[in-house]
N, C-alpha and C positions, 0 to 999 in steps of 0.2 A: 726588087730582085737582089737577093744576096752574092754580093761578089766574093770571088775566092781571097783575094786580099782584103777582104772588111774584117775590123775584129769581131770578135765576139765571147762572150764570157760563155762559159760550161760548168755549171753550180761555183765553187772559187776562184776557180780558175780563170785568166784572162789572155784572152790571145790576140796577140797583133794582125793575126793573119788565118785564116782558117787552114791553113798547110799546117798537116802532124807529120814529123816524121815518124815511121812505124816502128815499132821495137824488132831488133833484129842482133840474132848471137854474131859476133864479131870473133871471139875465144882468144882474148886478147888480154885478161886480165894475167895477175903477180902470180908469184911464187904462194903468197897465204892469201888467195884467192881479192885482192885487194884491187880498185884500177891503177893505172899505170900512170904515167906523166901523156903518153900517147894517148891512150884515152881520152884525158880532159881536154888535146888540143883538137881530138877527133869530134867530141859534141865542140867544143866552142865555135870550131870553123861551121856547123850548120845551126848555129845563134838564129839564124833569121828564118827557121820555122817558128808558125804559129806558136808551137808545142811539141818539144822531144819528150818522146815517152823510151825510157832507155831500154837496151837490152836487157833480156829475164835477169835478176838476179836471186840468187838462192836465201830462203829467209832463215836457213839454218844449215848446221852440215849436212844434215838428212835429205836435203832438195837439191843438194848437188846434183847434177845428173851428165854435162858435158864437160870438153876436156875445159879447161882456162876459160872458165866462166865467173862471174866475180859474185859476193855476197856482200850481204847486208847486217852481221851478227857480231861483228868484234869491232875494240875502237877502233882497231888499225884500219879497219873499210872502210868504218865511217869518217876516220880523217879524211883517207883518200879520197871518197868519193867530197868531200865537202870543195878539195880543188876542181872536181868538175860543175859542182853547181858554181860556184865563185866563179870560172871562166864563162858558163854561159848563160850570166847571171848580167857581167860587165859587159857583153856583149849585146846587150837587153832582150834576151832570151827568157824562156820559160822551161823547165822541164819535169817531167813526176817520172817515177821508176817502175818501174815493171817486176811485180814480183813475182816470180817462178817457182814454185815447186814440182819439181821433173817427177816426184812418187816413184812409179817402177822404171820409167826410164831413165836409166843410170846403169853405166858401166863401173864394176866396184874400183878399175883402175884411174877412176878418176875422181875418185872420192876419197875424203879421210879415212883413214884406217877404222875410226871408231864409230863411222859412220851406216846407218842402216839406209835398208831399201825399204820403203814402204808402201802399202796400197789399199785401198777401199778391200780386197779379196787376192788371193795368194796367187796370183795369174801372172806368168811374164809375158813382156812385150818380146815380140819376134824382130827386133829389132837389132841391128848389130851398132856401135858406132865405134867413133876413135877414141884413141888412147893415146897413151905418150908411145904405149909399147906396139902399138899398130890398132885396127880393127877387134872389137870384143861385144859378147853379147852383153844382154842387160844384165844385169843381179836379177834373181828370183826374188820376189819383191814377199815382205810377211807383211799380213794382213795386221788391221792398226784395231786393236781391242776397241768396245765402245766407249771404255774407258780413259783411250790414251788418245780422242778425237780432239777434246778439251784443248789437250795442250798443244796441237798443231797449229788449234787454231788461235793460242793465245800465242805462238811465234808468228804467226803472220800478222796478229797486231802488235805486235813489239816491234817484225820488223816495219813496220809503218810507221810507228814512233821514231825508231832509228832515223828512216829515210829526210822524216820533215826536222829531226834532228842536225843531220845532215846537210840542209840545204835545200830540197824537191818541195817542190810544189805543190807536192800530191803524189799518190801511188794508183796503180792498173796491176788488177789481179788477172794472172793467166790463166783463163779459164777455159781454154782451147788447147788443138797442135798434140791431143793427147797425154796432158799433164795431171796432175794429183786431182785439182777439182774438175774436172772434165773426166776422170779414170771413176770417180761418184758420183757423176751424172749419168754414164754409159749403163746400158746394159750387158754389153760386153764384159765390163771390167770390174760391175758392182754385182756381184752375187752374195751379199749379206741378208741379213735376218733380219736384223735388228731395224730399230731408227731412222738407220740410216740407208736403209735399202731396199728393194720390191717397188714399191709405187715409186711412179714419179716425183709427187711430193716429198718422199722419203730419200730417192735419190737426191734430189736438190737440196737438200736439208744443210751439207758442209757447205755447200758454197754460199749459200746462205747465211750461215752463221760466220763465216769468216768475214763475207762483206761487213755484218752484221757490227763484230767485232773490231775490222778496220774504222766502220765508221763513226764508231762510240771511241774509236783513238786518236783519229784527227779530227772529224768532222767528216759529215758525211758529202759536203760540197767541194771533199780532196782525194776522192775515192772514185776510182771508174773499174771498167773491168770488159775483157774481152770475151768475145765466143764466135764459134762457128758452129752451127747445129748440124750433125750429121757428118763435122767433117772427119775422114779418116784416116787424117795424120798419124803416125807414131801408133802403127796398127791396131785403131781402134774402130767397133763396131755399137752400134745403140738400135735396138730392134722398132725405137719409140722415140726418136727425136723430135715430133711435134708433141706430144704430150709430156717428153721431159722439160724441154725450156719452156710452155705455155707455162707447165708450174714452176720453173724458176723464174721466169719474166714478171709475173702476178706475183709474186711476193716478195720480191726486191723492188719493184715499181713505187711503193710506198716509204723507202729509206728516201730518197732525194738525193739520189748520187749523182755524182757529174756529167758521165756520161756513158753511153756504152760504144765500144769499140767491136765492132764488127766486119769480121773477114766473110767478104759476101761470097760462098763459095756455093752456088745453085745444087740441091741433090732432087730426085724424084720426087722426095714429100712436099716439098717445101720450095718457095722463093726466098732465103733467109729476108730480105729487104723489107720486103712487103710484108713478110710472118712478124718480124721484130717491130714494123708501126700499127701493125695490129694490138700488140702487146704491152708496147712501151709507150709513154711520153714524151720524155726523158730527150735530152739530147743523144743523136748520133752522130760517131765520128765511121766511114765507109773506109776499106778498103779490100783492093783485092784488082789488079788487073787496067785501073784507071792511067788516064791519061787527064793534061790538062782541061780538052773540049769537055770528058765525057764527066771528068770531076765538077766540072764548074754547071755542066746541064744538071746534073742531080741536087747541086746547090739551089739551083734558079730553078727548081721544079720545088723545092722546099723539101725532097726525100732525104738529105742529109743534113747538118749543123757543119761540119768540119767533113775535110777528106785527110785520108794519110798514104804515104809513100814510103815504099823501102827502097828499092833496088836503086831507085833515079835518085836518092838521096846517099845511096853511098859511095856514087863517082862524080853525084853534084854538089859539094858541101852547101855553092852558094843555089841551089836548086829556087827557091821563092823569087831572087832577084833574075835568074833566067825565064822563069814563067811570065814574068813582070817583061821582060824585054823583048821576048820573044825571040831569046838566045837558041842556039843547039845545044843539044843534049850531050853530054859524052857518057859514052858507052861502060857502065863497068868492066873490070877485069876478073872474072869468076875463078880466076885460078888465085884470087890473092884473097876471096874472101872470108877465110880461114886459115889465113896465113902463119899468123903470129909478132908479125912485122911491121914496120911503119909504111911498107908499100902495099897498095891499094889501100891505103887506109887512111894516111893523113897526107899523100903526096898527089890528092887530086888536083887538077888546075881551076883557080875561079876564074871566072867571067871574064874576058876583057871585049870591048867591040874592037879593038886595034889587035888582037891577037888571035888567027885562025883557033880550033881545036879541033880535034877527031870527032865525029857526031857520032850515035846512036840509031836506033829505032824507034 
């Protein structure tokens, strides 16, 4: 029976403990979208997940999409990020990056000046988000030639170069939450002609080739990737979400990547859990909604490899050692989680058995 605290390897990867923490926007990054000092002491204090898979970050200017979100495309990020692997590196941590490309979701106020919107088909998201200067819609996203698909996706192997340059472990492509490859998965989003669109084979095709491409740049045992089938985050719709990922699933099955990361989010078609061990192999890392019990029974039933956590990992830094203990939980503060500041963010309290805390649910 696999316990939640047994290691276990995920194609390169090696973890001490089956706890991920989930990737989750924080909007915490620099002035030239860099991280910060705060940042690095933010991952180092939760070292003791299994595996931190970090907040999205942008593999170019073009994938910006929120307000102080950090990237992965100049030295300056990559210095900086190199202090957050180094913190939770000495801390004997693991962590790989999340790379995001937001496509049409993106407010141009929070983008480089010379920065485009772009998208599988010239559709905006009905989306408003923040800015510096308040709440704004998305940019009208222009459609990407099938020309200019090449080079997107030779920036998302470069920035995966960058990353294990950097420091990580490994990269997780955001392939959910309504972002660039998920906006060429949908049918919502992808109304093209060409290649790259119509069938579902044709839909899945970028995402595809960007894994494709990440895994001929690191190795394919450093590469994982998220999804939610059907879900309709960041107002997205797919008329065909069992026939678009049966054919994204069949033909990434055979690269040997690490693992997929899936947000189990149930719609009418589909059980995603049960749809993705129809389909896959491969290791899986679960989340969406778990608790300790219910993490550890899908471990010991063998339905998952790994579970991940967000919300309980960003008021628990030390979260793995209170599982362990069977400590109390403390509560996040939701008003601080998009703060900008070092509260709720790096002034959580760890564990003590001699020091009460405020508990949770």
């Amino acid at each position: 029976m696999a316990s939640i605290f047994s290691p276990i390897r995920l194609g390169d990867l090696t973890l001490n403990n089956r706890v991920v923490m989930a990737p989750m926007t924080r909007c915490r990054a620099g002035v030239n979208d860099e991280p910060t000092a705060d940042m690095a002491e933010y991952y180092r204090q939760r070292a003791g997940a299994g595996l931190i898979v970090s907040e999205g970050v942008q593999p170019s200017i073009h994938g910006k999409g929120y307000f102080r979100t950090p990237g992965i495309h100049t030295p300056l990020q990559m210095a900086a990020w190199r202090a957050v692997t180094a913190g939770v590196r000495a801390a004997g941590g693991s962590i790989v990056m999340q790379l995001m490309h937001c496509g049409r979701v993106g407010a141009a106020g929070n983008k480089d000046p010379w920065a485009e919107t772009v998208a599988p088909s010239a559709i905006s998201s009905r989306q408003a988000l923040y800015t510096a200067a308040g709440m704004a819609p998305c940019a009208e996203p222009r459609a990407l030639a099938t020309a200019e698909i090449a080079g997107v996706i030779d920036e998302m192997a470069a920035a995966a170069r960058n990353a294990r340059a950097a420091g990580f472990d490994g990269v997780e492509l955001h392939a959910t939450s309504g972002y660039l490859p998920m906006q060429f998965l949908a049918t919502g989003t992808n109304q093209r002609t060409d290649r790259y669109g119509g069938s579902p084979q044709n839909r899945a095709r970028f995402v595809i080739e960007v894994l494709e491409a990440m895994a001929a740049a690191i190795g394919s045992g450093r590469v994982g990737f998220r999804i939610s089938p059907g879900n309709g985050y960041n107002d997205m719709e797919d008329e065909e979400p069992v026939t678009t990922y049966t054919a994204l699933l069949r033909a990434v099955e055979p690269l040997g990547l690490a693992y997929l990361h899936l947000i189990n989010t149930p719609i009418p078609e589909l059980e995603p859990l049960s749809f993705v061990r129809q389909h896959w192999t491969g290791p899986v890392i679960g989340n969406g909604g778990l608790t300790l019990d219910s993490a550890q029974k899908l471990l010991s039933d063998g339905r998952l490899e790994a579970v991940s956590f967000g919300r309980f990992f960003i008021s628990n830094p030390d979260l793995v050692a209170r599982f362990r203990n069977g400590a109390p939980l403390v509560e996040p503060d939701r008003g601080t989680f998009y703060s900008g500041d070092a509260r709720g963010f790096t002034d959580y309290p760890q564990w003590s058995a001699d020091v009460p805390v405020a508990v949770g649910a």
